[in-house]
Structure formats: structure tokens, C-alpha cells
BAFI-3210 file (N, C-alpha, C; in Angstrom, 3 decimals, decimal comma, padded with zeros to 6 digits):
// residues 251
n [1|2|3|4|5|6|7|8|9|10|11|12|13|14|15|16|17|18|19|20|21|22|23|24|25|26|27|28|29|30|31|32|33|34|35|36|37|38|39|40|41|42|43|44|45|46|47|48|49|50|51|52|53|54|55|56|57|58|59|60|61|62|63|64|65|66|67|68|69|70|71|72|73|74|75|76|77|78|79|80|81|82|83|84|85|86|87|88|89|90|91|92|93|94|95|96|97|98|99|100|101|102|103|104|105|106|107|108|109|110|111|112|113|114|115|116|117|118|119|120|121|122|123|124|125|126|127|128|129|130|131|132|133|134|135|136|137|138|139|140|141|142|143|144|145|146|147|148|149|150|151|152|153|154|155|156|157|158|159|160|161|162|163|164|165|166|167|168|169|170|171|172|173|174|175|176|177|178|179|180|181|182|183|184|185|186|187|188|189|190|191|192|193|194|195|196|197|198|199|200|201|202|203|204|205|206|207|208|209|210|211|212|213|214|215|216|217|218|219|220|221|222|223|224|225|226|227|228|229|230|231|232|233|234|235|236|237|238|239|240|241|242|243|244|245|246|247|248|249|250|251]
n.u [-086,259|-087,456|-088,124|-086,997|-088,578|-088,681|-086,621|-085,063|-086,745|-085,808|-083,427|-084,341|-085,578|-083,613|-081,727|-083,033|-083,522|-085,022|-084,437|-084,901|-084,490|-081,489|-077,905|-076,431|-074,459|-075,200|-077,511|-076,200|-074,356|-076,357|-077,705|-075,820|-075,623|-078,239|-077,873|-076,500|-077,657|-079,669|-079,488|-081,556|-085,305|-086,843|-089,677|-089,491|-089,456|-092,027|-092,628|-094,694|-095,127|-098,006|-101,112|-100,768|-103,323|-105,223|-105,112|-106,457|-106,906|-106,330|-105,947|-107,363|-109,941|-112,294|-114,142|-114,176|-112,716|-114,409|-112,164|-110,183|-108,601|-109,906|-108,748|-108,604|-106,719|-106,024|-104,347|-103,147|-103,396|-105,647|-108,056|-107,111|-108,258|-107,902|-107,252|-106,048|-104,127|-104,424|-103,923|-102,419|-099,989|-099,216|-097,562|-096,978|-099,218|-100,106|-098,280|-098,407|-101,222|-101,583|-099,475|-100,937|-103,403|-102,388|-101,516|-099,116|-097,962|-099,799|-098,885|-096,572|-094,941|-095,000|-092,004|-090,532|-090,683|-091,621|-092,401|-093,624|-092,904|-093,340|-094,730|-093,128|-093,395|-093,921|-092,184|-090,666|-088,530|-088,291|-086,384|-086,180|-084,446|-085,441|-087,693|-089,285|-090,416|-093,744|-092,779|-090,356|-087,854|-086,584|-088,384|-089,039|-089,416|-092,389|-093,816|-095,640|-097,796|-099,418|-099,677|-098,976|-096,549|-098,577|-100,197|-101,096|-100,449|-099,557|-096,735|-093,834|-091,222|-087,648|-084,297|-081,611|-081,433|-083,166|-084,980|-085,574|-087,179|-089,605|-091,103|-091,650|-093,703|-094,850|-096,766|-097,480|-097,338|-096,705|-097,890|-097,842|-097,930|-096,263|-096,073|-094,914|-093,060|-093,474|-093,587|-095,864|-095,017|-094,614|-096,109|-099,570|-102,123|-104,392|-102,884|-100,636|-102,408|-103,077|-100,669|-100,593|-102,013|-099,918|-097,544|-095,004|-093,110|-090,845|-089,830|-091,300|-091,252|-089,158|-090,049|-092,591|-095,960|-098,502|-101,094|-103,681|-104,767|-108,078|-109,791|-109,219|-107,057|-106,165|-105,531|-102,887|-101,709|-101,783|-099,597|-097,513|-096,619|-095,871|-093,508|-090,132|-086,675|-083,325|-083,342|-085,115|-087,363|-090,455|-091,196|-092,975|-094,622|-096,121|-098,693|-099,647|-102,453|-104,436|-105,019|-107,825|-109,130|-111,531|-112,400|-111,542|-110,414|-112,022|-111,631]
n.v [003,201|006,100|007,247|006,786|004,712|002,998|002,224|001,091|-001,148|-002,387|-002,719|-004,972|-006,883|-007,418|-009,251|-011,591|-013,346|-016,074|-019,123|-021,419|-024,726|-024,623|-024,187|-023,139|-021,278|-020,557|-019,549|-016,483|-016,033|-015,454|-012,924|-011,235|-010,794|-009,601|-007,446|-005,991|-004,830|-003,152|-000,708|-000,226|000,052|-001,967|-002,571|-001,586|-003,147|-004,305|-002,729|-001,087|-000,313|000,867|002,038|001,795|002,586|001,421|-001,445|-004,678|-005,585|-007,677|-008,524|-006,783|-006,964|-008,612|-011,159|-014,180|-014,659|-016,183|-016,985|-017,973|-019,589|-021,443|-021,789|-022,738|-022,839|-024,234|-024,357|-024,469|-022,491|-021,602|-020,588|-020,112|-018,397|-018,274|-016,753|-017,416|-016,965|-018,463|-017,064|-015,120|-016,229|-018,463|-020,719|-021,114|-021,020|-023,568|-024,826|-024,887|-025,991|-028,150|-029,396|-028,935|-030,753|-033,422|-033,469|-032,623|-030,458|-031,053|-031,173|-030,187|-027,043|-023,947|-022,505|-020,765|-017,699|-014,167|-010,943|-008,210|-008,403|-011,251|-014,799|-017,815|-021,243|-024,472|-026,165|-029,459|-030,354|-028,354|-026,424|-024,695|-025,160|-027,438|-029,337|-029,337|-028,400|-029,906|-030,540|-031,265|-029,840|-026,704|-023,441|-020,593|-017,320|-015,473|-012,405|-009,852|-006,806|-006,592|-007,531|-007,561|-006,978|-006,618|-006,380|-009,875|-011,006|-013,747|-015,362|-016,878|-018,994|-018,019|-018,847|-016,993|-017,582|-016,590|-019,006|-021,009|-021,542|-023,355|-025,728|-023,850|-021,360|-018,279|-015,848|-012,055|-010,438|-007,652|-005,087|-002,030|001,388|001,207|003,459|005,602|007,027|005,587|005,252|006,894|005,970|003,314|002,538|001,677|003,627|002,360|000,525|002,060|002,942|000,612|-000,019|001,779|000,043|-001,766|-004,285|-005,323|-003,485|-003,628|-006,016|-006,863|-007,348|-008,980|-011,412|-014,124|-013,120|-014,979|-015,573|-013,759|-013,195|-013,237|-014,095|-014,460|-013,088|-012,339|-014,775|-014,977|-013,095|-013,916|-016,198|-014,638|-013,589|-015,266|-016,536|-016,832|-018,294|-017,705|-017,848|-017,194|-019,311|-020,621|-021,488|-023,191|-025,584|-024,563|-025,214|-026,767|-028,006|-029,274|-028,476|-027,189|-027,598|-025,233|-023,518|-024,159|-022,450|-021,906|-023,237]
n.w [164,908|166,760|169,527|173,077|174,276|172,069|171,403|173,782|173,715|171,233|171,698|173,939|172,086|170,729|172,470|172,453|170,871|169,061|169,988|168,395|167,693|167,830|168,747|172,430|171,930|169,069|169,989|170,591|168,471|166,954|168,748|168,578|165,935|165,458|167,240|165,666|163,890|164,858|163,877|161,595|160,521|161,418|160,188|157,507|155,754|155,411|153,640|151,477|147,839|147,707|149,147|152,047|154,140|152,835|152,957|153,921|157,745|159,306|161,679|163,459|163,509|165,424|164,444|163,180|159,878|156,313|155,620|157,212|160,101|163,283|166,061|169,756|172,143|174,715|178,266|180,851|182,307|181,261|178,498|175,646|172,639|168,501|166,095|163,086|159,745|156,855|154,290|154,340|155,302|154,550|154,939|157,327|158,979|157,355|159,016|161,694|162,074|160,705|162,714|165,131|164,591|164,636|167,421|168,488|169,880|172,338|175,501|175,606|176,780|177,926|177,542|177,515|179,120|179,136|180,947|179,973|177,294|175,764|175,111|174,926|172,940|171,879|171,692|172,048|173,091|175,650|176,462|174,111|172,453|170,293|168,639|165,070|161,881|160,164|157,744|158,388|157,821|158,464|157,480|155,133|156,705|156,458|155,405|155,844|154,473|156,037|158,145|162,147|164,805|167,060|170,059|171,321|168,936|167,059|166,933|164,436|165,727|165,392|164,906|163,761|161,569|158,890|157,274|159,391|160,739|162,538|164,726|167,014|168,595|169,640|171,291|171,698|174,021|175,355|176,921|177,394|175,322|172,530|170,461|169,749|167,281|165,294|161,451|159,135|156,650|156,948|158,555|158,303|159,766|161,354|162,701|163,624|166,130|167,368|167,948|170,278|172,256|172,968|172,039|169,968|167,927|166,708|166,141|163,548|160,220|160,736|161,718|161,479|161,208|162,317|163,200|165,336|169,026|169,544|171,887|175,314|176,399|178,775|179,813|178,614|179,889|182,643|182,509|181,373|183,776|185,664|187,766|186,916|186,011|185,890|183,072|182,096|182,014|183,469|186,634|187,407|185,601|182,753|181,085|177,539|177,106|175,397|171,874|169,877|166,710|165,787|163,303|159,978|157,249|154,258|150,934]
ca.u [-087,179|-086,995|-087,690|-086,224|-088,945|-089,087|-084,900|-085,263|-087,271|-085,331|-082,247|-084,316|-085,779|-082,006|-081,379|-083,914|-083,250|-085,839|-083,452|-085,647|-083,436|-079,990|-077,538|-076,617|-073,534|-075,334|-078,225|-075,413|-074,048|-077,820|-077,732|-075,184|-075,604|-079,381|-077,575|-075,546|-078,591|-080,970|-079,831|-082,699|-086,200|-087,698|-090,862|-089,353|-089,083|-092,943|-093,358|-094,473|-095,648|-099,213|-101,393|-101,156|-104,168|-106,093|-105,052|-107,139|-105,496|-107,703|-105,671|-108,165|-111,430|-112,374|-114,781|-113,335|-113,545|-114,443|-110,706|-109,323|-108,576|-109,974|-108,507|-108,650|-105,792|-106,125|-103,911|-102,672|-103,808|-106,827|-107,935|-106,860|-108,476|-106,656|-107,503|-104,659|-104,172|-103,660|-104,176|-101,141|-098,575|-099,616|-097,050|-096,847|-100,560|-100,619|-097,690|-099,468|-102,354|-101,153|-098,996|-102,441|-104,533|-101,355|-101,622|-097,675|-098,293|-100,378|-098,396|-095,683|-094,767|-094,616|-090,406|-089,985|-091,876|-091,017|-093,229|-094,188|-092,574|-094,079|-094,610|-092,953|-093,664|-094,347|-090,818|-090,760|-087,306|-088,909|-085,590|-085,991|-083,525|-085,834|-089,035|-088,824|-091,705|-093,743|-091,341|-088,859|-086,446|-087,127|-089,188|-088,952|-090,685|-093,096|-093,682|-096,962|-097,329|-100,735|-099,765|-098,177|-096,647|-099,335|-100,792|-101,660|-099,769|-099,328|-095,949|-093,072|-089,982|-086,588|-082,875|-080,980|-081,306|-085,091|-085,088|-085,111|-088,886|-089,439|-092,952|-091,748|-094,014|-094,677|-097,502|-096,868|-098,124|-096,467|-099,065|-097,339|-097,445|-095,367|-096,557|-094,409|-092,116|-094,000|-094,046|-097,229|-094,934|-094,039|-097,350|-101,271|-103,043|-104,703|-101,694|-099,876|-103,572|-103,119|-099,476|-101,022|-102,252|-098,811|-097,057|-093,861|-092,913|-089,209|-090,288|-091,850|-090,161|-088,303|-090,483|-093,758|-097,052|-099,895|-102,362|-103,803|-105,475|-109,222|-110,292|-107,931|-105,589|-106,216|-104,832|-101,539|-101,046|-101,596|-098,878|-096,442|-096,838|-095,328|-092,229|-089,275|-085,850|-082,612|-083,114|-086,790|-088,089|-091,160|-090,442|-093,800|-094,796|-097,315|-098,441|-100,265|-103,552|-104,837|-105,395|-108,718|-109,367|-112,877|-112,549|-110,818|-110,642|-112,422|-110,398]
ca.v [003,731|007,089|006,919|005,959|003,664|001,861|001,861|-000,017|-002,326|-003,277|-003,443|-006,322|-007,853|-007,545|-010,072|-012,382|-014,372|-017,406|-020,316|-022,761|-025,640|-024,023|-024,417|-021,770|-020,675|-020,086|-017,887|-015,938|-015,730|-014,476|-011,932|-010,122|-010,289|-008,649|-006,108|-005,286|-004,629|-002,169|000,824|-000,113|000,026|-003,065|-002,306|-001,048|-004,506|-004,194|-001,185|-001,516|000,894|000,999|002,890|001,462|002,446|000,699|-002,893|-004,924|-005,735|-008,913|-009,024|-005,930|-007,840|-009,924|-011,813|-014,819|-014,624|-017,166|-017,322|-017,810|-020,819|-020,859|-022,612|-023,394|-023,474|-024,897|-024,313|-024,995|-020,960|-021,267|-021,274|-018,686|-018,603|-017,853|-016,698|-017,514|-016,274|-018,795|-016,166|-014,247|-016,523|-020,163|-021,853|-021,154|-021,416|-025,189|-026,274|-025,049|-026,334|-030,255|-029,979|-028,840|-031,858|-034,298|-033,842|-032,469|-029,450|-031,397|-031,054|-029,274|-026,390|-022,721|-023,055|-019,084|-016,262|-012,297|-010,335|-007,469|-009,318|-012,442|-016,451|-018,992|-022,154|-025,227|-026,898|-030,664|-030,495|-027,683|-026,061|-023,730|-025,994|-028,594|-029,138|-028,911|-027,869|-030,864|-030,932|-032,133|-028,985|-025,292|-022,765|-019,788|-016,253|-015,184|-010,895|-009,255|-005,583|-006,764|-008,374|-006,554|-007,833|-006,206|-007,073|-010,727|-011,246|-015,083|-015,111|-017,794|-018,414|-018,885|-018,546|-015,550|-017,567|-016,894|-020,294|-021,967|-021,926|-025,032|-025,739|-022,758|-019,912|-017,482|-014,789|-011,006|-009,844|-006,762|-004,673|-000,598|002,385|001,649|003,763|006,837|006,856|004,488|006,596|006,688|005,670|002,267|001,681|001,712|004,469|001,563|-000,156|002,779|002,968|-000,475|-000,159|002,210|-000,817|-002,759|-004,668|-005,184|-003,003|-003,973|-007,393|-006,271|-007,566|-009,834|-012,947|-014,215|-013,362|-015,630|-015,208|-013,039|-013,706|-013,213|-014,017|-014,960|-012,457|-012,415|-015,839|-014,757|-012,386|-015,109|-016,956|-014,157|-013,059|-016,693|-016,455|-017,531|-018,252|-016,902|-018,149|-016,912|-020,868|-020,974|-022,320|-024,271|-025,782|-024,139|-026,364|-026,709|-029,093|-029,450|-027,155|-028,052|-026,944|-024,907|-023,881|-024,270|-021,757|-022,660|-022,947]
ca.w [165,883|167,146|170,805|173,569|174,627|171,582|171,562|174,818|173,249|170,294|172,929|174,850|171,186|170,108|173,296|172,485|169,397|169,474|169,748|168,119|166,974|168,312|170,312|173,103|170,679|167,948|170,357|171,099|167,648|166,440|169,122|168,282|164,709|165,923|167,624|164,673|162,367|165,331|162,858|160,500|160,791|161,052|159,579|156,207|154,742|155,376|153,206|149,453|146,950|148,115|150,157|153,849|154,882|152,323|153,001|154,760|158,689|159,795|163,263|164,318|163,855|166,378|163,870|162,085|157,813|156,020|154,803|158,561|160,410|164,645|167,422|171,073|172,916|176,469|179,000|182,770|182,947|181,216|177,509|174,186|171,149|167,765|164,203|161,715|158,465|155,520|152,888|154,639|156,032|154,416|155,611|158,904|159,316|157,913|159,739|162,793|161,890|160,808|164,142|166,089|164,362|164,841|168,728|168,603|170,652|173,651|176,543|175,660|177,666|177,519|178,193|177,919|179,782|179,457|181,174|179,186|175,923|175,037|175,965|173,661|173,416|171,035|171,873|172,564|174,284|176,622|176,362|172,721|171,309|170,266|167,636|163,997|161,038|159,577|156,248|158,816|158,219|158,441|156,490|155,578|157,165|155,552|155,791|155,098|155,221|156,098|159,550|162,554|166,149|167,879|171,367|171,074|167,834|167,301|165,427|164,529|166,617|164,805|164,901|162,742|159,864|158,395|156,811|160,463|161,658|162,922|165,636|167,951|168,061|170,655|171,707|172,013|175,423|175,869|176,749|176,664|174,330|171,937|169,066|169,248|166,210|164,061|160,300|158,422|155,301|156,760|159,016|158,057|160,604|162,182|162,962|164,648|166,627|167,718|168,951|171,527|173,099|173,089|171,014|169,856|166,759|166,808|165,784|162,490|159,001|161,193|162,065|160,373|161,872|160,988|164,156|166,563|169,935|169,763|173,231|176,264|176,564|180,459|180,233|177,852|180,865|183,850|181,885|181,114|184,797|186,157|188,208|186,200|186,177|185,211|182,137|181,719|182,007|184,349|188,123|187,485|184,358|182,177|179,167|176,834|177,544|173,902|170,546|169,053|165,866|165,708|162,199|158,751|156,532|153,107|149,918]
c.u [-086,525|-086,953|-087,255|-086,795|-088,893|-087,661|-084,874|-085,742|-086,555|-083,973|-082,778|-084,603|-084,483|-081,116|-082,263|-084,476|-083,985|-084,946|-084,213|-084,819|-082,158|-079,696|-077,130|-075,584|-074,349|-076,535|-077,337|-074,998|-074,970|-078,078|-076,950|-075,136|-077,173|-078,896|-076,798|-076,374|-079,365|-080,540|-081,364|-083,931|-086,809|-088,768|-090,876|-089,662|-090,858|-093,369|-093,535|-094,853|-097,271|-099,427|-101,778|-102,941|-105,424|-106,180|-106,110|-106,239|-106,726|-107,118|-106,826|-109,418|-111,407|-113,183|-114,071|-114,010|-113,860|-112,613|-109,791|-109,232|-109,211|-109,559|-108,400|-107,288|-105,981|-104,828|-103,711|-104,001|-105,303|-106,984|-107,793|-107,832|-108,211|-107,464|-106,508|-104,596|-103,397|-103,230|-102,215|-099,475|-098,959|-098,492|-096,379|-097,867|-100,328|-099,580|-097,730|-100,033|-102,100|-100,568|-100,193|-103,016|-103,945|-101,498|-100,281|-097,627|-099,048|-099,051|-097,277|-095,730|-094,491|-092,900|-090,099|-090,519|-091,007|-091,827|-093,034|-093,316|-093,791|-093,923|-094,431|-093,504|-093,485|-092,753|-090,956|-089,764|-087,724|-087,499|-085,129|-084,692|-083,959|-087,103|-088,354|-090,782|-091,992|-093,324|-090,110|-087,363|-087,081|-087,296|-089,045|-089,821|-090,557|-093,682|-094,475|-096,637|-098,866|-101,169|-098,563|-097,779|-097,224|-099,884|-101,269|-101,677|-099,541|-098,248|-094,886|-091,629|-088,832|-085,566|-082,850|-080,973|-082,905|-085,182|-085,415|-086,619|-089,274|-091,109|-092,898|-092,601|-094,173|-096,066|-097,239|-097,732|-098,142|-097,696|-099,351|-098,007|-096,519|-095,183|-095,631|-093,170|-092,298|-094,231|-095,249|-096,616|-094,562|-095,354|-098,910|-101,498|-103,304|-103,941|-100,678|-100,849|-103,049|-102,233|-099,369|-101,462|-101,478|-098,874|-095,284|-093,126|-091,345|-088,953|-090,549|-091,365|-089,438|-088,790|-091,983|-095,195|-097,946|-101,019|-102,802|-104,841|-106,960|-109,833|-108,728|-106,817|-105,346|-105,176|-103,394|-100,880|-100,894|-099,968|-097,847|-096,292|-095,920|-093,906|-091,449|-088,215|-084,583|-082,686|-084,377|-088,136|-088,951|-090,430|-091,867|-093,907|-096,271|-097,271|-100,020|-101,323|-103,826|-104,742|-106,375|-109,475|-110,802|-113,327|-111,472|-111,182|-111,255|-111,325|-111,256]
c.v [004,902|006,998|006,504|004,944|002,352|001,294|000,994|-001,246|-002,696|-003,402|-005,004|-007,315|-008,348|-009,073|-011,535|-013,360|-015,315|-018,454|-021,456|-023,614|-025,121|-024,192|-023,359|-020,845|-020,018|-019,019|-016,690|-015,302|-014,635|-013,298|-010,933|-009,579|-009,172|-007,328|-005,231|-004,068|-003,393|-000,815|000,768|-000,222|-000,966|-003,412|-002,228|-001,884|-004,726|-003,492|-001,115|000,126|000,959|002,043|001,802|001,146|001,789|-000,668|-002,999|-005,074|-006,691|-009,173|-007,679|-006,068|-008,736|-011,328|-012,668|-015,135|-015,947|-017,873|-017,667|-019,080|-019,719|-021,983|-022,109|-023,822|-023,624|-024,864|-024,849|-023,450|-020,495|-021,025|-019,631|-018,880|-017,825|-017,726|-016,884|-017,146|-017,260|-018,299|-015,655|-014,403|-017,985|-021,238|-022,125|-021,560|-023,008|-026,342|-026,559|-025,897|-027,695|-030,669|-030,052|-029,909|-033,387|-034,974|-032,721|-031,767|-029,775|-030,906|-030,724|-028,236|-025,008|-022,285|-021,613|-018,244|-015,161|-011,429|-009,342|-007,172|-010,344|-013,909|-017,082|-019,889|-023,171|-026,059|-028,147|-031,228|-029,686|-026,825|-024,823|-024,366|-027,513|-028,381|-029,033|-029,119|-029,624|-031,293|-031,758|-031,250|-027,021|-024,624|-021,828|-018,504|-016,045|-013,729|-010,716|-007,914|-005,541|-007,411|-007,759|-007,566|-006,851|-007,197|-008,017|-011,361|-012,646|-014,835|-016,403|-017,655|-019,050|-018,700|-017,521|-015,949|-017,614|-017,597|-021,661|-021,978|-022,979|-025,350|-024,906|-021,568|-019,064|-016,175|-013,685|-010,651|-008,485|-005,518|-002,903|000,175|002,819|002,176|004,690|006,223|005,788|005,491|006,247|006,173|004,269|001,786|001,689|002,858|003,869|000,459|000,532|002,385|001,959|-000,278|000,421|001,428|-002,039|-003,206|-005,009|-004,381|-003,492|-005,421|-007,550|-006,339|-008,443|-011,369|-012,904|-013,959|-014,114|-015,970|-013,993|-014,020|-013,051|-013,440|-014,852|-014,395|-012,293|-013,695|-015,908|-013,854|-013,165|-015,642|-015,779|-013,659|-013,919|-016,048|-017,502|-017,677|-017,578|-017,430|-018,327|-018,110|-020,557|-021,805|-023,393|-024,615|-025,242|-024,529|-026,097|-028,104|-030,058|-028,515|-028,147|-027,140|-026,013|-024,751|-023,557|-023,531|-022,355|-022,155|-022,044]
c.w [166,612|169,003|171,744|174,153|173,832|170,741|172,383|174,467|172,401|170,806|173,461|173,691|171,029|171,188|173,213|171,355|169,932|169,366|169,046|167,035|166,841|169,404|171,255|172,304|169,511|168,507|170,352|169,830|167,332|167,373|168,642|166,970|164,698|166,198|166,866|163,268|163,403|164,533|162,132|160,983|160,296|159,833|158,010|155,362|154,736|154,128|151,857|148,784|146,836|148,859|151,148|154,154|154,373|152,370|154,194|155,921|159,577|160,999|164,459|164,189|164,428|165,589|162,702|160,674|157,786|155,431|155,971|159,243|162,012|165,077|168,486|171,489|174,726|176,962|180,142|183,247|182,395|179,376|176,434|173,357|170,420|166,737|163,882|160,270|157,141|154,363|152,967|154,458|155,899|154,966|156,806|159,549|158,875|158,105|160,780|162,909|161,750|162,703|165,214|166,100|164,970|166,723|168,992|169,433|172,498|174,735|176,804|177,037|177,411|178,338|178,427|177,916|179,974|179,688|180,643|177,672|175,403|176,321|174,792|174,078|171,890|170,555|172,664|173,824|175,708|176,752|175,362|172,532|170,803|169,205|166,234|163,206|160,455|158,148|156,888|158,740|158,438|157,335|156,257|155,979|156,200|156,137|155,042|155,571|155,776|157,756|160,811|164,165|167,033|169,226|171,218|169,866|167,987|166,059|165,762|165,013|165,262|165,081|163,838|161,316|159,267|158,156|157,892|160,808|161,348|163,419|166,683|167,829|169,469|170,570|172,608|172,921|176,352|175,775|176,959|175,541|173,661|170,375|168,075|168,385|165,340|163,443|159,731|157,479|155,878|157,969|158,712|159,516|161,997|163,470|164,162|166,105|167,716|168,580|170,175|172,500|173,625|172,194|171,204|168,790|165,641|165,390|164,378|160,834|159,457|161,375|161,526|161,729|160,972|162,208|164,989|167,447|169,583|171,208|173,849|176,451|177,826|180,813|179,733|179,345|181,928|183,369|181,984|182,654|186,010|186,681|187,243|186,560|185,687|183,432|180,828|181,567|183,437|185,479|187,541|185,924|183,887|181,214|179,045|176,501|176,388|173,170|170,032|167,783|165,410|164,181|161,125|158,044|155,026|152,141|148,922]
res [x|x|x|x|x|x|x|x|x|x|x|x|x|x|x|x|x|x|x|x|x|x|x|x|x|x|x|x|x|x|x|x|x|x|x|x|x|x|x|x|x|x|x|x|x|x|x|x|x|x|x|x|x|x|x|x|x|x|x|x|x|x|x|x|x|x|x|x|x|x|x|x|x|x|x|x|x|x|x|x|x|x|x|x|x|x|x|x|x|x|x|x|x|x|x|x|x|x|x|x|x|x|x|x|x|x|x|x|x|x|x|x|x|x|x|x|x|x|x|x|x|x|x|x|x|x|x|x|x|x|x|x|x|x|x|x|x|x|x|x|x|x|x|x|x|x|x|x|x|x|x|x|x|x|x|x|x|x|x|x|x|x|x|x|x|x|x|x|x|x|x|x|x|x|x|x|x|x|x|x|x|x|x|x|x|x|x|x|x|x|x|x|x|x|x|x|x|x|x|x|x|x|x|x|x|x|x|x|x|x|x|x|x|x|x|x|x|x|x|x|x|x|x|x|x|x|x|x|x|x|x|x|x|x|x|x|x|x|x|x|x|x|x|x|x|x|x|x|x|x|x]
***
């Protein structure tokens, strides 16, 4: 990334390794090995031998396909709703999706808030060193050039080793212009477009998206807005009420 806004940003991503199922050693480890890699452009690992602008990019319709899962997430702050993408990112979507039907997710807690970053969450310990995927070990990301961490991006949390996504995921809330120095050869048109309305770009080749927000982003902001601590954990608790599944994508 060329600018210096969206340098800044992959400075604070570079700090912000998802700990999910680690201990504070090994966040620490994964940071710095992050900060070893911000030469490259995220995105690249996106970038095929296509034309961009011809893929479809189903996180900029608000209207869910028939190929899409919907849920309902309820809140303390009030309620989301989610498209997911089985086509995209299948196995992030149905280990969501089992954990959603399961209950697993009820009353959890959104454990880490970054105002104009993101809100994790979907950690049992409430700590991001806690949860694991319903296989029982971790999975690995899964990278579309078809899915972006745009404003309201629903993507999976992990440690430095891709293989680690567990039931952590997290929603991108940053809500900036961070478009400048996205290339046309490594983003779709639409995509740059988008990043005008926030995002994270940084992010991008690095962790799996397999939702966006559809309605409730008022309430992603209530939430990322929360006084926190040094250690970005809410002073109050903000959880997670229910997830109720609206619909299932057909096979």
C-alpha cells in the first residue's frame, strides 16, 4: 500500500493478530512475524488471471441469492443481519452456521472493540484465547478474489498460522477512505468504490471473508464505540443475545 493512510493502517492491522486459541506469547510472536511481511500487498494473493471487474462481488447487494445463507444476530446494542457466502468460503460459512443452530454463540461476548477497526467476538473464554471450529481443531482460510474486508465485512479470526480458525470471527467497522492506492490489477473497480466507504484493505489475502452486514451497521458502530480497556475488552459487557437463522442457502 502506497499511502500513508493505508500504511497506518497496516501498522495497527500488523498489531492486531486475532488471538483465537493462543496464548499472549504466541500473539506477540504473530505480531511481529505480521510486521515482518507489511512489504507485500496483501491483496496480491487475491489476484488471478482474470478480469476483476467481471466477477461477481455479492457483499455489494443488499439482496440475499438463492445461494446465500441469512441471519439475525441480536445483541445487548441491538440487532445485525448477515448474508454469508457458502459458494465462497464453505467452510467458514457451515461452521458458523452449525455453531449458530447449536446455540454456541448465545451469550458470548464481543471480548474486543477497536473503534474505527472492527468488533470480535465468538470466544467462549471471553478472553480471544478460547473457542475452537466444530471439527474440534482449526481450519484453514479460505481467499476469494471475489470477497473483500470492506465496511461490514464478516470475516474469520485466527492466529499467524492460517490453519487456526476456530469460532472467532469479527466485523469490519472501520468506516474511512481507504481506497487510495488500491491497483486496478489486484482490485475489481467496484471494490476500490467500496473502500471509499471504509474498510480494511490491509486485511485482504490474509483472513477468510464469508459475510457481509446487510442491515445494522448503526448497531456494529454502537458496539465499536463502547469504552474499553487497555486491552481493548469492553468496560461493560456486550453479547451476543441469539443468532437465528432466517435462511439457508439451497444446494
Amino acid at each position: 500500500m502506497k499511502t500513508k493512510k493505508l500504511l497506518l493502517s497496516m501498522g495497527l492491522a500488523a498489531t492486531l493478530v486475532f488471538g483465537a486459541g493462543c496464548t499472549q506469547n504466541n500473539v506477540k510472536t504473530a505480531t511481529s512475524s505480521t510486521e515482518n511481511s507489511t512489504e507485500k500487498t496483501t491483496a496480491s494473493s487475491t489476484k488471478e488471471s482474470v478480469d476483476l471487474n467481471s466477477l461477481a462481488l455479492p457483499q455489494l447487494d443488499k439482496k440475499v441469492a438463492e445461494n446465500e445463507d441469512l441471519i439475525e444476530m441480536v445483541t445487548t446494542k441491538g440487532t445485525i443481519k448477515i448474508k454469508l457466502f457458502p459458494t465462497l468460503a464453505p467452510k467458514a460459512v457451515e461452521n458458523f452456521m452449525t455453531h449458530a443452530k447449536d446455540g454456541y454463540y448465545n451469550g458470548l461476548t464481543f471480548h474486543r472493540v477497536i473503534k474505527d477497526f472492527m468488533i470480535q467476538g465468538g470466544d467462549p473464554k471471553g478472553d480471544g484465547t478460547g473457542g475452537e471450529s466444530i471439527w474440534g481443531k482449526g481450519f484453514e482460510t479460505e481467499i476469494s478474489n471475489q470477497l473483500y474486508n470492506i465496511r461490514g465485512a464478516l470475516s474469520m479470526a485466527r492466529t499467524q498460522d492460517p490453519n487456526s480458525n476456530g469460532s472467532q470471527f469479527f466485523i469490519v467497522q472501520n468506516s474511512e477512505d481507504v481506497h487510495d492506492g488500491l491497483l486496478k490489477e489486484d482490485y475489481p473497480q467496484a471494490i476500490i468504490n467500496a473502500y471509499k466507504n471504509g474498510g480494511y484493505p490491509t486485511l485482504d489475502g490474509e483472513y477468510t471473508v464469508f459475510g457481509q452486514v446487510i442491515e445494522g451497521m448503526d448497531v456494529v458502530d454502537k458496539i465499536a464505540a463502547v469504552e474499553t480497556n487497555s486491552s481493548d475488552k469492553p468496560k461493560e459487557d456486550i453479547k451476543i443475545e441469539k443468532i437465528t437463522i432466517l435462511q439457508e442457502a439451497k444446494k
